[in-house]
N, C-alpha and C positions, 0 to 999 in steps of 0.2 A: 504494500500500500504506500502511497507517496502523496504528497500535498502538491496542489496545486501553485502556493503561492504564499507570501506573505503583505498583507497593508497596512498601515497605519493611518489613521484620521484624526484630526483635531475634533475639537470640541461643537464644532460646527458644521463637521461633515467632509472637510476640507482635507485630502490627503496630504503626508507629511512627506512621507518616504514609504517605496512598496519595494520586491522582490524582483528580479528577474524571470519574467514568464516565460519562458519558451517552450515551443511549442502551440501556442493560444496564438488566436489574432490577438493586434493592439487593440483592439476595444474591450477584451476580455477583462481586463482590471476595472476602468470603469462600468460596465455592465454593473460587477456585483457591487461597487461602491452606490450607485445610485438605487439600488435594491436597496440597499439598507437605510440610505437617507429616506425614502421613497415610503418603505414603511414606519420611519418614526415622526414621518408627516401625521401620516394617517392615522396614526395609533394615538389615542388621548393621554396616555401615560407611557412613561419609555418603558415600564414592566410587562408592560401587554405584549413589546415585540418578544417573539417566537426566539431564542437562542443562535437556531436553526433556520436559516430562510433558504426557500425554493427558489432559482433564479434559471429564468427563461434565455435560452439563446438570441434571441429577438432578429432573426434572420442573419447571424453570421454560422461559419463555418464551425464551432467550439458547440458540443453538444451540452445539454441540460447539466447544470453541475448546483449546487448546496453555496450555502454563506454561512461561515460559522463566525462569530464575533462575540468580542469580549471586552467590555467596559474599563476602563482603570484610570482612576484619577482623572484629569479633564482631554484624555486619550480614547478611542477605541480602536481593535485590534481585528482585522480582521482575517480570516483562513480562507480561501474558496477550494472548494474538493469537488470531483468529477470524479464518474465511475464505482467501484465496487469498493469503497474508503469507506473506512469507520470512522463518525466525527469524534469520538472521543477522542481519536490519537493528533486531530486537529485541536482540542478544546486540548490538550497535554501539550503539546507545542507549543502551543500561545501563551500557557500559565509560564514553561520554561523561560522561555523568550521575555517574556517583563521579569520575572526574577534575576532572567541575567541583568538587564537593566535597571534593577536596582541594586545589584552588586557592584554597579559600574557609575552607577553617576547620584548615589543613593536615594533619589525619588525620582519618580516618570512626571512627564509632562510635556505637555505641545512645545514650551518653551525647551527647555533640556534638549528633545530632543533636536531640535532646530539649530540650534548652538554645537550642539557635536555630532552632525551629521555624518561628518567621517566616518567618528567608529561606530555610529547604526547601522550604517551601510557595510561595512566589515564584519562586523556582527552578524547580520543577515548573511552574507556569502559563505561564513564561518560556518554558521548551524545550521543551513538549511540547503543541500548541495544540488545540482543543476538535474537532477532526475527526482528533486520533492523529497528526499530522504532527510532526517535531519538527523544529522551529524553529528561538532561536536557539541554540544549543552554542558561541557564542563566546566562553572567558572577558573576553575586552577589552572586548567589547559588554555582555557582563552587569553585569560591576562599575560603571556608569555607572546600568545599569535598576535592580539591584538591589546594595543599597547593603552590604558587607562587613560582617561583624560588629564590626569594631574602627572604623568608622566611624561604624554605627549606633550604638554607645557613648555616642561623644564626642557624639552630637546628643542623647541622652539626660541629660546631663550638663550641659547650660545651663539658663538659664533658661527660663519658656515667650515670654517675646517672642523672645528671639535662637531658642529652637525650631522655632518658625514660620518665622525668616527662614533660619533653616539647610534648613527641608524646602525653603522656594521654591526657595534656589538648588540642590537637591538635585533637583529636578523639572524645571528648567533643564536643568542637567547631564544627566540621563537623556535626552533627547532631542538631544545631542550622539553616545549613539551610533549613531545612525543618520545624524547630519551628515557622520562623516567619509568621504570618496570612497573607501576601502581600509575595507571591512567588518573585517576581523582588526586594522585598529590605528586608534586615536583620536588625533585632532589635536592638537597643542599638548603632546608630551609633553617633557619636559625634565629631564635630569642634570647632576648636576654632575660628575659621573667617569663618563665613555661608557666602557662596556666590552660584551663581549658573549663568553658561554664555549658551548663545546660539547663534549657527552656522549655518545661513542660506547659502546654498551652492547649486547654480545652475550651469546644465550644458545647453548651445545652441546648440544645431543638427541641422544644415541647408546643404542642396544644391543647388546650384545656378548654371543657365545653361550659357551658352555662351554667352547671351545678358544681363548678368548681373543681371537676374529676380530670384526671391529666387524661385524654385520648392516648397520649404518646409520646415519649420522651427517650432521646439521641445524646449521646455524650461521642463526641467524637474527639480525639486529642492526637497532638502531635510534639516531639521530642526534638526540640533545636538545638544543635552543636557547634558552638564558636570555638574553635582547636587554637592557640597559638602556642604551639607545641615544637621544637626542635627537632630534627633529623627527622626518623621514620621510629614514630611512636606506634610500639601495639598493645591498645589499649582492650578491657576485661570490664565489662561494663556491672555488675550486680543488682537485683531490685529487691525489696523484703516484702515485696506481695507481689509477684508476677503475675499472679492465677487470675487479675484486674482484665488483662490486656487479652482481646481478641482481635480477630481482623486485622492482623500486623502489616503493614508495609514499609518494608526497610530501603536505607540507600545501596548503591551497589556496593559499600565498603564492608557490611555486618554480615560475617560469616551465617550460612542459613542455618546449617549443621545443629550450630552451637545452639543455637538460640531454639531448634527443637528439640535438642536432648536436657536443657538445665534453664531454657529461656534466661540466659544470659545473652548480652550483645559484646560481640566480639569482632574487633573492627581496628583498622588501621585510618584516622580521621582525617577527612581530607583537612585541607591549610586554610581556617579560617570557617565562613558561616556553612551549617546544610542543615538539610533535615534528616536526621538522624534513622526518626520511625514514625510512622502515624499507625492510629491504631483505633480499635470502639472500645469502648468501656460497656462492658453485662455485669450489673449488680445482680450479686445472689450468685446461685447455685448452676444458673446458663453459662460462667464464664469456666468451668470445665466440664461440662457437659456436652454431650454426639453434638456438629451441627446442626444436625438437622434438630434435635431437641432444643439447641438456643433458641432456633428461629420460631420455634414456636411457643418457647418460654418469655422470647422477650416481648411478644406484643401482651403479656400480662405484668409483667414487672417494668416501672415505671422511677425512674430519678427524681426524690424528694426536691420539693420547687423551692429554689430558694425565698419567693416571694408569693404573697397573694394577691390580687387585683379581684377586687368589685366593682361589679360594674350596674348601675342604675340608669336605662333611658326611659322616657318618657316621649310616647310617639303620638301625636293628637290624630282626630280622624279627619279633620279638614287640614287644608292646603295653609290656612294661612293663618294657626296657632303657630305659635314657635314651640320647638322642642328643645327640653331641658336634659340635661345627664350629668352624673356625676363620676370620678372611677376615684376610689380609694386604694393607695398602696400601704401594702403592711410587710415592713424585713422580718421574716424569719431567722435570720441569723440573729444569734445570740451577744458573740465577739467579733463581728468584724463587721467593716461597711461596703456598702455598694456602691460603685463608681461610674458614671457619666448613666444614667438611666434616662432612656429616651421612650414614651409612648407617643403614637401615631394613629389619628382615630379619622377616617376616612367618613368626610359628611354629607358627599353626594355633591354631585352636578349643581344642582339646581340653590345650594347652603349659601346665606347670604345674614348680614347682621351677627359676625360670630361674638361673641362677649363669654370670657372666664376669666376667672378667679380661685389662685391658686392659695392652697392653705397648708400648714403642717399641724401635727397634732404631737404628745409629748413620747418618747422613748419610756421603754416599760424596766429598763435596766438603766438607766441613768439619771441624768437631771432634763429639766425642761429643754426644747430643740429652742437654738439661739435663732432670734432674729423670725420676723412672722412666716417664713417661705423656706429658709436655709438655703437661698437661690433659686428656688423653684421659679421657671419660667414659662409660658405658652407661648405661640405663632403658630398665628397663621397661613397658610401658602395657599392664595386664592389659585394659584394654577394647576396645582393638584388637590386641591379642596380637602387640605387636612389641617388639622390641629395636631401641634407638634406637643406634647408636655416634655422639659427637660428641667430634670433633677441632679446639681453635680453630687451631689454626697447623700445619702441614706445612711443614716446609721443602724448601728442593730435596736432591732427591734421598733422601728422608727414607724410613722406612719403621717403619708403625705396625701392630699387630697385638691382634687378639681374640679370647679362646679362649673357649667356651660350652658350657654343655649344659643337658639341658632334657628334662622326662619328660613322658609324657600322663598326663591324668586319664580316659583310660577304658580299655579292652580293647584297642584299637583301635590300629595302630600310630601315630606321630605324624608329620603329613603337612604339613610345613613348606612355604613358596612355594618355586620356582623361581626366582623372582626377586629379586634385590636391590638399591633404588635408592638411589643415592649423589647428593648433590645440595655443591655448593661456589662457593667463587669466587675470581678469576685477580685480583687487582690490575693496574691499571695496563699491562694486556694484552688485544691483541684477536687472535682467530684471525686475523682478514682480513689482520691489517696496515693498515689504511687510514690514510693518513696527509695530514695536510690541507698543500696546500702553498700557497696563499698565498689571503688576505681582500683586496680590494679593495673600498672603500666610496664611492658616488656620493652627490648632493645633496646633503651638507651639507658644511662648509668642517674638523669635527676628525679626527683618524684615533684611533681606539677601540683599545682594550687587549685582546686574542684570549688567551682560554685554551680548549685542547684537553687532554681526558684519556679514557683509554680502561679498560673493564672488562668482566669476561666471569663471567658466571653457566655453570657446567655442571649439567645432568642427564642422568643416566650409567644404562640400568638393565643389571644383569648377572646374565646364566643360568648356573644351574651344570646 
């Protein structure tokens, strides 16, 4: 299977930089770009468009082919595939391809990449090679081929004789990364303070219906490894509750073996950031239990919600009562708080006259919450016709509250969502618990400095 291609778009629709298509006529890159602008005309919110779009040949020679695209920052990305392709391995390419780029210039953006056009465009030639195959994705191996922007700088920045001799040994160097025996890490690297941190980072998926009951809830986590480690460190990774982790997916450095006979991670780390392992989290008795018995354990066993939301509307039967609602949040957590909590209540088309007021109420485990709101804020975004509620701090046990109403602009009663998604985050907390219990490092003669921290993203949606 092989990809068609690679684009990029501005913020506006406007391409930045695209891939070499050969093969296709010239119209073939534009075709799928105007598909895509084409349907975010049409569509009243950018979520309605499809992942996935269908794109017609419209009378050239280039037969019916897909538009895979992908969002990020004030960017979008897009893949176009033709023939017997799987878009995942498009929708996997494009996630690689912005990861490289923020390994390399560390945020994406219309602007960024307009400014170092260069190495985009080397970039692209690099990982994605002239038959759709993609290549290399290693950042260890690229920063060698292709040379950083804070690098490129400094060679900019001499003379033109020491220019010349800075490309030689720059052209050297590139052909080093293919010298080293371990493709994810280059030889010869060297610290002066060996350390190496890891970033456990869960996200919670739930929804929960009208009586409060969670339909269903997703832990899903992953294991971030920053190495600045010297020579060719092999590292012995250990956990004191393994039996957490199902659905493993590792980098190509963690031995498989290992990690099925004692689920330990055994791995040589590449130089600098990866993702180590992502994984699912089965509470109970599914996480060593047959497959097929989790998957049918887990739509009964559900991840305690860190928070509760009430929700109260009041829907009139004519057109031109206003409707009132309230949603009450309440922390469940006992010792710790909750960080940047955003609710988003969808009030229909036709919602007009919005008016809230935000309130907090007292912590059940401390002293009174300072200050009438603790920041609590609302907006509103007439163009997506929602109410934003944001709250930067919840404390434990806290409880904050929004009262609202809201009239239509037509005859028509006013037909608010069902839904409402709350989105936050846990400091320094992981559902799983996973806990690392000891580093052992082979080949070389220091013992490195370990830090572990843990952090947990929720998305929460709730029916009333």
């Amino acid at each position: 299977m092989a990809l068609d291609g690679l684009i990029i778009l501005d913020n506006v629709g406007r391409p930045i930089i695209q891939s070499g298509f050969r093969g296709f006529s010239a119209a073939y890159p534009m075709v799928h770009i105007d598909a895509v602008n084409n349907a975010f005309e049409k569509a009243v919110r950018p979520t309605d468009v499809d992942p996935v779009i269908s794109v017609d040949s419209y009378g050239t020679s280039d037969s019916p082919s897909a538009c895979c695209h992908v969002a990020t920052a004030d960017i979008r990305v897009l893949c176009p595939v033709s023939g017997d392709v799987d878009t995942l391995l498009a929708f996997a390419f494009i996630g690689t391809f912005i990861e490289i780029l923020m390994e390399y210039f560390g945020s994406v953006s219309a602007a960024t990449l307009k400014e170092n056009f260069d190495v985009v465009y080397q970039l692209l030639e690099e990982t994605l090679d002239a038959g759709g195959h993609p290549l290399t994705t290693s950042p260890n191996a690229l920063r060698d081929i292709v040379l950083p922007p804070s690098l490129l700088s400094k060679l900019l920045n001499v003379t033109g004789a020491n220019f010349t001799s800075s490309l030689n040994s720059g052209g050297s160097a590139a052909g080093g990364a293919f010298s080293s025996p371990i493709p994810w890490r280059k030889a010869g690297v060297r610290y002066n303070n060996n350390e190496v941190f890891f970033d456990v980072d869960e996200q919670l998926r739930a929804v929960v219906n009208k009586a409060g009951t969670s339909l269903s809830s997703s832990v899903y986590g992953k294991m971030e490894c920053n190495a600045k480690l010297s020579g060719t460190p092999d590292l012995l990774l250990t956990f004191t509750n393994p039996h957490v982790l199902t659905d493993c997916a590792f980098h190509p450095c963690v031995r498989l073996q290992r990690f099925a006979r004692d689920r330990a991670l055994s791995f040589v780390p590449p130089d600098g950031h990866c993702t180590l392992m992502q994984y699912r989290y089965a509470p109970g008795p599914s996480s060593t239990a047959t497959p097929a018995a989790s998957a049918v354990a887990a739509l009964r066993e559900n991840v305690p919600l860190p928070v509760s939301l009430k929700i109260a509307v009041d829907l009139p039967l004519a057109g031109d009562e206003p409707v009132t609602f309230t949603l009450t949040l309440t922390s469940r957590l006992t010792t710790r708080d909750i960080e940047g909590f955003t609710a988003e209540f969808d009030l229909g088309q036709d919602a007009t006259a919005v008016k809230c007021v935000c309130s907090s109420g007292r912590s059940t485990v401390g002293s009174a919450l300072a200050g009438p709101s603790m920041g609590a804020s609302w907006q509103w975004d007439s163009r997506a016709h929602t109410v934003k509620w944001t709250i930067p701090r919840v404390g434990p046990a806290a409880t904050f509250t929004i009262e609202g109403s809201f009239a239509s602009g037509s005859q028509h009663p006013p037909r608010p969502s069902h839904a409402i998604r709350t989105t936050f985050a846990i400091p320094t907390q992981t559902f799983s618990t996973l806990k690392v219990d000891q580093l052992k490092l082979t080949g070389e003669m220091y013992k490195p400095y370990k830090g572990v921290r843990g952090k947990s993203d929720c998305d929460i949606e709730w029916r009333w």
